[in-house]
C-alpha positions as CSV (number, residue, x, y, z in Angstrom):
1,X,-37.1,20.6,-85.1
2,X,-35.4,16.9,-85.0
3,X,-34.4,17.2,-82.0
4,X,-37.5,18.5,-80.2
5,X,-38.7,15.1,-78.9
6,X,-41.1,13.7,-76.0
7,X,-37.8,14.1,-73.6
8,X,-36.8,17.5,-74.7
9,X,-40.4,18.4,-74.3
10,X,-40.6,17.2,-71.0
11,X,-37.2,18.6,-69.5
12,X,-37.9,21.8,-71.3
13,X,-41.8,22.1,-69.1
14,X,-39.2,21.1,-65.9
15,X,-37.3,24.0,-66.8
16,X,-39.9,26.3,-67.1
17,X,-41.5,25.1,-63.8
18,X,-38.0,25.7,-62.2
19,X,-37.8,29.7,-64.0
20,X,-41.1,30.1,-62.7
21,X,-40.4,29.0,-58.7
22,X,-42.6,26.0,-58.9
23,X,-39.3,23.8,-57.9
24,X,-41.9,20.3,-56.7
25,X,-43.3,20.6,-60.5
26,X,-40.0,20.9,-61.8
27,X,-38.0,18.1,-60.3
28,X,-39.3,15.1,-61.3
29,X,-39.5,16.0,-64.9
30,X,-35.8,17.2,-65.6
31,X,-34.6,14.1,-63.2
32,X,-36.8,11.7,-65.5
33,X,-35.7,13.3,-68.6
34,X,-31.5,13.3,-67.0
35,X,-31.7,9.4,-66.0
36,X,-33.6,8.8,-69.7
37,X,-30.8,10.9,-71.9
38,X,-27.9,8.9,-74.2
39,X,-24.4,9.0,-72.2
40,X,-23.3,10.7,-75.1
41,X,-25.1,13.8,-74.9
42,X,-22.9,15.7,-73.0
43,X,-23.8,18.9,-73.4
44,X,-27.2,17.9,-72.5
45,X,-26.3,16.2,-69.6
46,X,-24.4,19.0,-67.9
47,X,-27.4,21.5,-68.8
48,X,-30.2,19.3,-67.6
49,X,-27.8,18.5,-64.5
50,X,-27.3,22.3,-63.8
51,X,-31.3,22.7,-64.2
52,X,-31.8,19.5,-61.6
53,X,-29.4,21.0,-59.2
54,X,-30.7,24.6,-59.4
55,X,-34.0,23.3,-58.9
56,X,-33.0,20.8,-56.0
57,X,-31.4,24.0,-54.2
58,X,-34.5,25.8,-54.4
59,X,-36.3,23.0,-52.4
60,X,-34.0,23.1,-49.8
61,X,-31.6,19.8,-50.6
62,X,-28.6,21.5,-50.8
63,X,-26.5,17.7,-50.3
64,X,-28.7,16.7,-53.4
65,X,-27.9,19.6,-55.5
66,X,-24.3,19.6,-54.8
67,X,-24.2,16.7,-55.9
68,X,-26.0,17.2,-58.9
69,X,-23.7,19.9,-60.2
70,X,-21.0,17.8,-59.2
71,X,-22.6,15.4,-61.8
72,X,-22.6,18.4,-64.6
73,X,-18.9,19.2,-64.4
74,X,-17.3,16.2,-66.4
75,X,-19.7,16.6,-69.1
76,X,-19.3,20.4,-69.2
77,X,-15.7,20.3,-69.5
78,X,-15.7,18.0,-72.4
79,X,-17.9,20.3,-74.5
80,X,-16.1,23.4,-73.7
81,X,-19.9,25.1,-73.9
82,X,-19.6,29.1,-72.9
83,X,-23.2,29.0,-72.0
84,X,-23.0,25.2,-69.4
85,X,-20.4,26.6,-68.1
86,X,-22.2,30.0,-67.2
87,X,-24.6,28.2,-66.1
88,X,-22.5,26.4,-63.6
89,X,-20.9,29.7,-62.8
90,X,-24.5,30.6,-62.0
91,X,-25.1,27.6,-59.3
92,X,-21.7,28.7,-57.9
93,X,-22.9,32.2,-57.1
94,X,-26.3,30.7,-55.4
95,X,-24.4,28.8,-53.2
96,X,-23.1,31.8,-51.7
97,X,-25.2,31.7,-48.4
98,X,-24.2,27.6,-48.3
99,X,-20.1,28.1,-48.3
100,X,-19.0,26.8,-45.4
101,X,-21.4,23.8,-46.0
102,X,-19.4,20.4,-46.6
103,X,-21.5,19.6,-49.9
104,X,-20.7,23.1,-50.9
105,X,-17.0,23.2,-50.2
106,X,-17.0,19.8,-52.3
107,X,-18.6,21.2,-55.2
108,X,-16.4,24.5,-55.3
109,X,-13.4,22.2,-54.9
110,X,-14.6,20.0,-58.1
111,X,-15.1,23.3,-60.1
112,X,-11.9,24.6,-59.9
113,X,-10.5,21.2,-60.7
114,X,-13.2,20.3,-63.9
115,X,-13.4,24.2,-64.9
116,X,-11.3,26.6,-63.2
117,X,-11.9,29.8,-65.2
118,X,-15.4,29.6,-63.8
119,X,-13.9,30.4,-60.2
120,X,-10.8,32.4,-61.0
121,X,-11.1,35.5,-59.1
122,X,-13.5,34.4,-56.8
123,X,-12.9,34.7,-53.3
124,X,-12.6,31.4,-51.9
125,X,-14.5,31.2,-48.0
């Protein structure tokens, strides 16, 4: 229980905002809790990053959320963590409707280069 703090609180009520569809609730606590967390917490820092960006897409700002994941992939590859890099798998497959977009195309292109297993055998657009 040491490590559930006021942050992890907080970006853990974004997240749940986010599962739930309530994306304007969502945003500003997992981005206050993101901009807050140590540069050292990398595992963290890709999750939280993923969770931003999923929840950015939902509201429409798909630049935004692009960039966001973008933001997750350094971090994720230095933890090696099956389940960040799911989860980035995950945001890959909801940009599906969004391929041909620039922001898109630059995030795919920075996830085969960060974590390519997470696109092998995708079809690229």
């Amino acid at each position: 229980m040491a490590y559930f703090d006021q942050p992890k609180l907080i970006v853990d009520t974004g997240i749940a905002h986010g599962r739930l569809g309530e994306a304007a609730l969502a945003e500003p606590l997992i981005a206050d809790t993101l901009r807050r967390e140590h540069g050292s917490n990398h595992r963290g820092r890709a999750f939280h990053a993923f969770w931003l960006a999923r929840t950015q897409l939902q509201r429409g700002k798909l630049d935004e959320a692009c960039h966001t994941a973008m933001d997750a992939l350094a971090p994720a590859a230095a933890v090696s963590s099956r389940r960040v890099a799911g989860h980035l798998r995950e945001f890959y497959e909801q940009l599906g409707p969004f391929r041909r977009e620039p922001a898109a195309v630059a995030f795919e292109a920075r996830l085969r280069e960060e974590l390519p297993r997470q696109v092998s055998g995708s079809p690229r657009p």
